[in-house]
C-alpha positions, 0 to 999 in steps of 0.5 A: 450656315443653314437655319435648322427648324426648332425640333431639328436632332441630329441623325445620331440623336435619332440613332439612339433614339431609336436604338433605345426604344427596341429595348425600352420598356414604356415609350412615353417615359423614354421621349419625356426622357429624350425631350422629344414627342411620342408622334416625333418618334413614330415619324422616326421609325415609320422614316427608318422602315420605309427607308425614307432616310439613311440610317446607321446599320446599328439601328434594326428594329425588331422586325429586322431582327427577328427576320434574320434569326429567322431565315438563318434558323431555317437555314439551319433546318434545311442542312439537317434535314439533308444530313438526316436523309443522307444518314438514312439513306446511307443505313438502308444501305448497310441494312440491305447489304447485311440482309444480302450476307444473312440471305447468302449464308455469310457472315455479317461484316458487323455485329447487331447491336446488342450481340 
C-alpha cells in the first residue's frame, strides 16, 4: 500500500470541492467547511484548467461554461440570419413579380394587405 502525503484527498473530494465552489458564494467558509486551505483550492482549479489532471467531466467551471452557452447561442444566431436573408429574399421575389403583373395590366395573383 502506497503511503499517501497528510493533505492527500481523494479526486472525488476535490470533484466536489470544485463543483462547490462554482456556486458558492464565500470561498473562505467553503474551505473552512472542506477543512482544506484557500491555496490548496486554487492549486486544484489552477490543476483542472490547465489540464495537469484528470478531471470528471461534471467538474466545469464557469468559464467553461459560459464558452458553450456562448458558441451555442451564436450558432443560433448564425441559422437566423440565414433564415431572415432566405426570407427577404424570397419577398423581393414576389414583390418583383407583383410589380411585373401590376405593370402588365393583369391581376395580381394575391391581394395587398389591407385590400
Amino acid at each position: 500500500m502506497s503511503k499517501r502525503g497528510v493533505g492527500w484527498r481523494p479526486a472525488a473530494f476535490r470533484e466536489m470541492a470544485l463543483r462547490r465552489l462554482v456556486t458558492c458564494e464565500h470561498v473562505g467558509n467553503l474551505c473552512k467547511e472542506l477543512g482544506i486551505s484557500r491555496s490548496t483550492l486554487k492549486r486544484w482549479r489552477r490543476q483542472l484548467e490547465s489540464g495537469g489532471e484528470p478531471a470528471s467531466a461534471a467538474v466545469q467551471l464557469p468559464v467553461q461554461i459560459l464558452e458553450r452557452e456562448n458558441r451555442r447561442l451564436k450558432d443560433a444566431l448564425a441559422e437566423k440570419v440565414l433564415e431572415v436573408d432566405f426570407l427577404q429574399g424570397a419577398l423581393q421575389q414576389i414583390e418583383a413579380r407583383r410589380q411585373q403583373n401590376i405593370l402588365s395590366g393583369a391581376r395580381a395573383s394575391t391581394p395587398r394587405s389591407g385590400e
